[in-house]
C-alpha positions in Angstrom: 0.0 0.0 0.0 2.8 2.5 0.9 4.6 1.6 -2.3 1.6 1.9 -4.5 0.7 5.1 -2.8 4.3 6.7 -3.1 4.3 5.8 -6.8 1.0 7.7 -7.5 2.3 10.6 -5.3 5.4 10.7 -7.1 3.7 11.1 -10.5 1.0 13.3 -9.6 3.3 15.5 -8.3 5.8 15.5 -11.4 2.7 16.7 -13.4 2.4 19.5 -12.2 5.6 20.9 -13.8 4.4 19.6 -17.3 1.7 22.6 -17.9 5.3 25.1 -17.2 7.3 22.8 -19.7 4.7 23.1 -22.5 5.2 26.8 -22.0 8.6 26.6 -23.6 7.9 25.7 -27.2 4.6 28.3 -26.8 7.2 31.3 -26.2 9.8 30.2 -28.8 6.5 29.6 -31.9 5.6 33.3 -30.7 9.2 35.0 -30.9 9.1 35.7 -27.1 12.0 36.2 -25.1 13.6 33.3 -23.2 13.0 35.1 -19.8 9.6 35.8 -20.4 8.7 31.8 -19.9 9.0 32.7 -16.4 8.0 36.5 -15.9 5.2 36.2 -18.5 4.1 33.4 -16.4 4.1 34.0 -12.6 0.3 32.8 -12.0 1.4 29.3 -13.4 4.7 28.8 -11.5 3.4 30.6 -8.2 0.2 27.7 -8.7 2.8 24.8 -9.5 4.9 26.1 -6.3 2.1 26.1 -4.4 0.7 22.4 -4.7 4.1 21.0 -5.2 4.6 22.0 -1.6 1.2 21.0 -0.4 1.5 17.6 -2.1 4.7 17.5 -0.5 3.6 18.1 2.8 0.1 16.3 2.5 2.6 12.4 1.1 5.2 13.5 4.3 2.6 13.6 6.5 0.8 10.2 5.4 4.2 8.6 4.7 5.0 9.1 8.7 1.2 8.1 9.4 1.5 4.9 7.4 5.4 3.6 7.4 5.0 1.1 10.2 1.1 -0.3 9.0 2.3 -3.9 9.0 -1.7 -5.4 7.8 -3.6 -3.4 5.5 -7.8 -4.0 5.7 -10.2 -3.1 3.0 -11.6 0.1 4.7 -7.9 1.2 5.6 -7.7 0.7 1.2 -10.9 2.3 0.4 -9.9 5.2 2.9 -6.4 5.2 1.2 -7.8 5.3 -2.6 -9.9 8.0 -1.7 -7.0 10.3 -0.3 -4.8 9.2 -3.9 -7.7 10.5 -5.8 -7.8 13.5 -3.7 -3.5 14.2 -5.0 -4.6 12.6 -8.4 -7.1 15.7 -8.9 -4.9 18.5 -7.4 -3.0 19.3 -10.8 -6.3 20.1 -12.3 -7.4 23.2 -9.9 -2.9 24.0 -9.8 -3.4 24.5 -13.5 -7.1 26.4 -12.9 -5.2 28.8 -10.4 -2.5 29.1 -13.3 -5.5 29.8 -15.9 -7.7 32.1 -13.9 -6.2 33.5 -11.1 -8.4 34.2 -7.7 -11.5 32.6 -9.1 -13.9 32.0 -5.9 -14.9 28.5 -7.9 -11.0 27.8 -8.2 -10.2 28.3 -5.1 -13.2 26.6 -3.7 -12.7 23.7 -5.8 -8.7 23.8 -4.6 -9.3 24.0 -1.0 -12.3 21.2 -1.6 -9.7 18.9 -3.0 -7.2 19.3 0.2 -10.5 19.1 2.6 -10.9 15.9 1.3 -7.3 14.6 0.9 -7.2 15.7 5.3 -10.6 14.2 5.8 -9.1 10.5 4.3 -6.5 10.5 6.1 -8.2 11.3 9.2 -10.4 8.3 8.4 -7.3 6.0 7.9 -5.8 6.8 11.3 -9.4 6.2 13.0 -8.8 2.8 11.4 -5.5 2.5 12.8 -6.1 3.5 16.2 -9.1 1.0 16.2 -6.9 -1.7 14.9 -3.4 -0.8 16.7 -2.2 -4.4 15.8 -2.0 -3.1 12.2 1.3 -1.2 13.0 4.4 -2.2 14.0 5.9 -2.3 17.3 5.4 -1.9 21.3 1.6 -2.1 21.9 1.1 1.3 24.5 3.9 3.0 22.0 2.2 2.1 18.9 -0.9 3.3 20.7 0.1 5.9 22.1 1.8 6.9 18.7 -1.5 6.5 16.6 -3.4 8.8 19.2 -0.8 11.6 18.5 -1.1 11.2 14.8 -5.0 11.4 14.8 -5.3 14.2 17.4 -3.0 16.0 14.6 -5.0 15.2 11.9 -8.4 15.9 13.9 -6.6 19.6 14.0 -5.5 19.6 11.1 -9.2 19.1 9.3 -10.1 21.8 11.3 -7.3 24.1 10.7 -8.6 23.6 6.5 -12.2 23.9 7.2 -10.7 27.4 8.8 -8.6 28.1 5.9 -11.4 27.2 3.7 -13.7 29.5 5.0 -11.5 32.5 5.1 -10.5 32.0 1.0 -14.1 32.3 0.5 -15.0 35.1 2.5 -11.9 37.1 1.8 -10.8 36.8 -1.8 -7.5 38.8 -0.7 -6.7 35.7 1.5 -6.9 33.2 -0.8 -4.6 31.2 -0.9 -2.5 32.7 1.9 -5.0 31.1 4.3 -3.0 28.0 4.2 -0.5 29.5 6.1 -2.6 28.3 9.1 -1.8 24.6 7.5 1.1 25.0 9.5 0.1 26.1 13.1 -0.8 23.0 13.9 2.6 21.7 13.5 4.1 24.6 15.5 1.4 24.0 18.3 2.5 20.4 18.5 6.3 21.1 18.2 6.1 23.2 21.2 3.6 21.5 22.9 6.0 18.5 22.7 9.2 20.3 23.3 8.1 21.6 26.6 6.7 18.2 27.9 10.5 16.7 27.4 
């Protein structure tokens, strides 16, 4: 399951650069400038720089979840083809941002796609933590482990459905409204820190 799910990963997020590279022959058939792939572009590249981090993030944070899953069961698959389609999809609103800009229905449709990429993932670590002989090692670790992870997850959903509704009611925001994406990970980085 890792494997497969890496693979897909890996190639979803290597399409996103192809929308940049058909750029190149576009410029050179219209007698443009070299330089102005890139400054005639910025919408496109600021898009592909956008989800190649947020896929990025999103395949880190299932690859930790999901390294040490020693059994796979059919609703941890279903769970886990539903967050693939979720990357699978995200080029498509990437190249919409590149097309159209701050669209409301681009955006909406974007932070729809990660809502439901977070959602699947919370789903998979319910499994987990109602299964923790799914995963490898000490039983209160692996526990206590899979609690962590879902409690993050639970925060993070909510952090998006946050994010979400600021893109909508503030167009200015768009997109910068994933910066709370990563409060979350600060709360729990110093939240842990000062237990130790």
């Amino acid at each position: 399951m890792v494997l497969f799910t890496d693979a897909v990963t890996a190639i979803s997020i290597t399409l996103l650069i192809l929308p940049l590279v058909d750029l190149v022959p576009e410029a050179a058939s219209a007698h443009e400038g070299a330089s102005e792939v890139i400054t005639g572009h910025l919408n496109q590249i600021w898009s592909f720089l956008l989800s190649f981090a947020v896929i990025a993030n999103i395949w880190q944070e299932h690859h930790r979840s999901f390294s040490t899953v020693s059994k796979a069961t059919r609703p941890l698959l279903v769970w886990n083809m539903g967050w693939l389609l979720s990357v699978v999809v995200l080029p498509l609103p990437t190249e919409m941002i590149g097309a159209f800009g701050s669209d409301r229905f681009v955006a909406a449709f974007y932070y729809a796609v990660l809502l439901v990429s977070m959602v699947c993932r919370l789903a998979m670590l319910k499994v987990l933590k109602s299964n923790p002989g799914m995963v490898e090692g000490d039983g209160e670790e692996t526990r206590r482990r899979i609690a962590h992870l879902y409690t993050d997850s639970c925060v993070n959903v909510i952090a998006m459905v946050v994010a979400f509704a600021i893109a909508l009611a503030l167009p200015v925001l768009q997109y910068y409204s994933l910066l709370l994406l990563i409060l979350p990970g600060r709360l729990r980085f110093t939240g842990r820190r000062r237990s130790h």
